[in-house]
N, C-alpha and C positions, 0 to 999 in steps of 0.2 A: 301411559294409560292413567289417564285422570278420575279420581273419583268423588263427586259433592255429596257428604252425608244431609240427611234433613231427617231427625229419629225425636222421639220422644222425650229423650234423657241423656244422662252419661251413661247408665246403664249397657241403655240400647246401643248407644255408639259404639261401646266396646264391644258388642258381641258382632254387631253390624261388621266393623270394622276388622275384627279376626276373620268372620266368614269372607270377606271378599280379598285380605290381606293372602291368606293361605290360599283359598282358592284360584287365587292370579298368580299363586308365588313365585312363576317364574317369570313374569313381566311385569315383579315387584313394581304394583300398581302404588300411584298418591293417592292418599286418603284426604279429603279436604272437611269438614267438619264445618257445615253452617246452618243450623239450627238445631236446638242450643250454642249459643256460641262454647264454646272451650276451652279454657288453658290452665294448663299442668293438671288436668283431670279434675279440675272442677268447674262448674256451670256457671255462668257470665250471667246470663239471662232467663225468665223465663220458657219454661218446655212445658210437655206434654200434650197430648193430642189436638188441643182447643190448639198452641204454636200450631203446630202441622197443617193442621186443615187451612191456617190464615196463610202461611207458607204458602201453600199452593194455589191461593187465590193472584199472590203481586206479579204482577207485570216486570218488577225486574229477574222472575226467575228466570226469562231468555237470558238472560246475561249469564247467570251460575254456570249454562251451557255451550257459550262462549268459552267461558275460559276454564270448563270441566270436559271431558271427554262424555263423563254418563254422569248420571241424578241419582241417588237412589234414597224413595220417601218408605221411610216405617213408619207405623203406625199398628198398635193393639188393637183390638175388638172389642177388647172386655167393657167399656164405659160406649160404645157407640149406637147404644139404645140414648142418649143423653146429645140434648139440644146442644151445639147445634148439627153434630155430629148427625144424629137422627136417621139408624138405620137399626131397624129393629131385629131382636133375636129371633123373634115366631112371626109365624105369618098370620092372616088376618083372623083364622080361627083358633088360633092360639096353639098351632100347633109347631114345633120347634124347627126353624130351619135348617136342612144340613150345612154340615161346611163348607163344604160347595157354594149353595146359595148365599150364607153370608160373605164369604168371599166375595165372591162376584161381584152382589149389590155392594160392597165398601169400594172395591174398586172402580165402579160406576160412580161411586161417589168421587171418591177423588180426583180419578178422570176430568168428570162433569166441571171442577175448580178451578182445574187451567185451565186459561184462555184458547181458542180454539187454533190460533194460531200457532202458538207457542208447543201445545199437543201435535199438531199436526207435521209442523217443523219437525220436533225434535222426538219423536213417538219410539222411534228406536231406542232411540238414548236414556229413556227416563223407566225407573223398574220401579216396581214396591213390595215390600217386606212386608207385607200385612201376618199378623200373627193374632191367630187364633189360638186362646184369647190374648194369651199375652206372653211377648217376646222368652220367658223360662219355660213356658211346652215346648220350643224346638231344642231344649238343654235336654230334656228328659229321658231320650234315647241313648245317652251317653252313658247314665246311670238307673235308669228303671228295667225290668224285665218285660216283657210284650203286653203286659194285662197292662202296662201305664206308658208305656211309649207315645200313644197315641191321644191322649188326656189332651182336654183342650180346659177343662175348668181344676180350679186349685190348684195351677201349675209347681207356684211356688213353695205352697206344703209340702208337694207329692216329690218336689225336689230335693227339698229340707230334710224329710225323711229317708233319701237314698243317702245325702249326702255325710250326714247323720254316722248311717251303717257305713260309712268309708271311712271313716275321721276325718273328717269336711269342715270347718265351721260352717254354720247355717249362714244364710243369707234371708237380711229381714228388710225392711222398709226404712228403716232409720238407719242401717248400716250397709246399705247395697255401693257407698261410695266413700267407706273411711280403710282403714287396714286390711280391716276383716274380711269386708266385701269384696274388695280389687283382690286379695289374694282366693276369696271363693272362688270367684270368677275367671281369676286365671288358672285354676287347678282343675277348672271344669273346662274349658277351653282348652286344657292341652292335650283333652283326649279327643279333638276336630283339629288338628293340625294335617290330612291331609286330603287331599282332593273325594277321595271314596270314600273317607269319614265324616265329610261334610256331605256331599252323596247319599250315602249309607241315613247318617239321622233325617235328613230332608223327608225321605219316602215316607216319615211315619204324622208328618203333618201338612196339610195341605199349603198352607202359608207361605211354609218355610221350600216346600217342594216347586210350587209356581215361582219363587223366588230364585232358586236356583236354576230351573228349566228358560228362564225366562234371562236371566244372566249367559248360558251355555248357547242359547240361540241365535242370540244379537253378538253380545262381547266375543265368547270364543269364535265366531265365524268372522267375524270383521279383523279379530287381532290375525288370522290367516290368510285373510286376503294382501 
């Protein structure tokens, strides 16, 4: 069981990469890492969501699926009011879309990038992490109470501050990939180490739940066949 990541960052990669490591744990899936490229936990290349969306436009991505069994593209919400991303928060009269709907339209978005072909081929094969707004709201159920589990804006504050009241170091923007960060993130990661605690936080964001429903429909049914 092959996996090609296509994520935002190192960041993303890592959380990416624990959610579908544990979750496959018993058909100790490959993790394949190709955009950002990788090595030794630091970023080769350019990332962030502008990569992603051009990711999904090239024609050799039929090949990643060649020699990956599944695809899987993340991507945040939070900047994709911003060209050329260009899928807005509110709707025409200014009033706020749900989750739901932004959802949906980002995934029509990306959808929409790959080639028709290549979608159509390999539709099974290809999932996406979209995270509303951004990949630390699906952290938050591990450490907030029910009034913040479901938080989709100031992820990372609301996180900071739980992690805070554990004796956590925080996790900031200039250190989400030096000591400090890689051990934040593994100390929060080790309370989704199994199947119904990745389950369990999924319910409380849509993102991260169509992610996983959408992994248990295709991958767990195929690995049974």
């Amino acid at each position: 069981m092959k996996f090609a990541l296509i994520t935002e960052g190192v960041s993303e990669y890592r959380i990416v990469k624990h959610i579908i490591s544990r979750y496959f744990k018993d058909h100790e899936p490959d993790i394949n890492q190709i955009q950002p490229r990788i090595l030794n936990e630091k970023q080769e290349n350019p990332g962030g969501w502008n990569e992603v969306l051009k990711y999904c436009e090239r024609k050799d991505l039929k090949n990643i699926l060649i020699e990956n069994d599944y695809l899987v593209i993340q991507i945040d919400s939070d900047q994709s009011e911003i060209m050329p991303f260009n899928v807005a928060h509110t709707k025409r009269g200014g009033e706020s879309k749900t989750t739901e709907e932004l959802y949906e339209e980002i995934l029509l978005r990306l959808n929409g990038l790959i080639q028709d072909e290549i979608r159509e081929l390999h539709e099974k094969k290809i999932f996406f992490a979209i995270c509303i707004h951004t990949i630390e709201c699906w952290l938050l159920p591990l450490y907030c109470d029910n009034n913040h589990k479901s938080d989709t804006l100031n992820c990372l504050g609301t996180l900071n501050n739980a992690l805070y009241r554990n004796n956590v170091h925080k996790i900031t923007g200039s250190n989400k990939n030096d000591a400090h960060g890689k051990k934040a993130y593994a100390e929060i990661l080790s309370k989704m180490k199994k199947k119904i605690e990745i389950t369990n936080a999924a319910q409380h964001n849509i993102g991260f739940n169509k992610f996983i429903e959408s992994l248990k429909s295709n991958v767990v049914e195929s690995a049974k066949e």
